[in-house]
N, C-alpha and C positions, 0 to 999 in steps of 0.2 A: 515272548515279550518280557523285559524286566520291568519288575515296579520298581522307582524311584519313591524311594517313602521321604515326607516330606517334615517327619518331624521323630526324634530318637524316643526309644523309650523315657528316659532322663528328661526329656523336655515336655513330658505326657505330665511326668513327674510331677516334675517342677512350674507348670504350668496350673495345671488343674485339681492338686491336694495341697492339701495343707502340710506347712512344712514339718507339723508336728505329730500329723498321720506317718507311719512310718508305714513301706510299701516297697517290697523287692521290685526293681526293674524287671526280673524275669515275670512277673505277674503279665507288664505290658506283650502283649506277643505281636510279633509282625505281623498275623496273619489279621491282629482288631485294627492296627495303624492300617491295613490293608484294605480292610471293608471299611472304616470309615471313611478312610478319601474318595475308593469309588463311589460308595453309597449315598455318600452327600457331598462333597468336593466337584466330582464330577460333571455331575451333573449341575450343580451351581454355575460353576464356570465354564461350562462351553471348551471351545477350542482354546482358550487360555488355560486353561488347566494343564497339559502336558507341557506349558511353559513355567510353571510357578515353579521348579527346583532350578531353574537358569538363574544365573549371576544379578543379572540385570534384574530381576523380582526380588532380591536377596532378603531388601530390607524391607519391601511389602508382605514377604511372607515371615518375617518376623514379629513384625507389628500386628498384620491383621491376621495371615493366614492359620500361623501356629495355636495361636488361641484360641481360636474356632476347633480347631482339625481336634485337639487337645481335652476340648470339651466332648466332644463326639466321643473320643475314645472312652472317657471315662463312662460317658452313657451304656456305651454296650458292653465294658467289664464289670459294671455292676451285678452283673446276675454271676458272673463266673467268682468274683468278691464271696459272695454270700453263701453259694453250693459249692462243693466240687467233688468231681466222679472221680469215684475211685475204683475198686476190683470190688469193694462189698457194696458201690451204689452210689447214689449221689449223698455223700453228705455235709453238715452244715457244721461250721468249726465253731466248739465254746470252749469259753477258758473260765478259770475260778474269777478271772474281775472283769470280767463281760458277757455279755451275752447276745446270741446273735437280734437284728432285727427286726421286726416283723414286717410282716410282707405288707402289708398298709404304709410305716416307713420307708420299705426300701422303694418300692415303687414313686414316694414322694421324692427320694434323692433324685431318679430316676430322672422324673419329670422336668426336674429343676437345672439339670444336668444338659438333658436334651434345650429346653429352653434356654442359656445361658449358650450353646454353641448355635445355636438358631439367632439368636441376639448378633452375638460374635460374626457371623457369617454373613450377618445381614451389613452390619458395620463395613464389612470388609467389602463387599458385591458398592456399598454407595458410596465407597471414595473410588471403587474401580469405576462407577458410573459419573464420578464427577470429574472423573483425568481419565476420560478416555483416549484423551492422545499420549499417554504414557502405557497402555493396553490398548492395541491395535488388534490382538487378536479376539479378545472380547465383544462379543456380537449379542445383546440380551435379546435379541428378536429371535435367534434361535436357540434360545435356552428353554429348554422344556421344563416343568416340574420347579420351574424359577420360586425358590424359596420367598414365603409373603410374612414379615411380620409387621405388628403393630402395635404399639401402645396409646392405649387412650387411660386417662387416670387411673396412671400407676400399673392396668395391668397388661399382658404380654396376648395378643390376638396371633 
């Protein structure tokens, strides 16, 4: 089976950093666009999911899909961001005008990260719920693991 990835490195990019953070696209690897669709895409959308790279979703997964998926990715390269394995070990990159993290910060990007494609995804799942005759394949009764948020003053349940 081929995965159909649903959004480029460049638009992980350009989606979810800042345009003044600078960030090789080879950082994005196909294999995080990979886990994040199955891992949360997936399972959000049901049997509509192996339709969202079709023509006809073009403009839904531009608007809502990609921003979500986009978030997600940034969530699970953050740890690959801060360490990386090399032949002497995993280690953590510094330079003369920065310095790495600490792990109390990065887990706060982390957080925020994850919560903003949780936001994202939620957005997306209630306009697929409010035109569900424009998604016919969308079924939330069999959506298991059906992503729940909420805000009550100001914060993200």
């Amino acid at each position: 089976m081929e995965i159909t990835r649903l959004i480029t490195p460049a638009e992980v990019l350009e989606l979810a950093f800042p345009s003044n953070q600078y960030l090789p696209e080879e950082m994005i690897l196909p294999a995080k666009i990979d886990t994040a669709q199955y891992r949360f895409l997936k399972p959000a959308f049901g049997n509509l999911y192996p339709c969202l790279a079709e023509e006809r979703y073009e403009t839904f997964l531009g608007q809502f899909v990609k921003p979500a998926l986009a978030y997600y990715v940034r969530y699970l390269i953050i740890d690959d961001l801060s360490a990386l394995p090399g032949t002497s070990g995993v280690l953590q990159t510094e330079t003369d005008y920065a310095e790495a993290a600490s792990e109390k910060n990065m887990e706060k990007v982390k957080r925020q990260a994850k919560e903003d494609a949780d936001v994202l995804l939620r957005f997306a799942l209630d306009y697929v719920e409010a035109h569900t005759d424009q998604f016919p394949e969308y079924n939330d009764a069999e959506i298991e693991n059906k992503p729940k948020v909420c805000m009550k003053g100001g914060f993200i349940f």
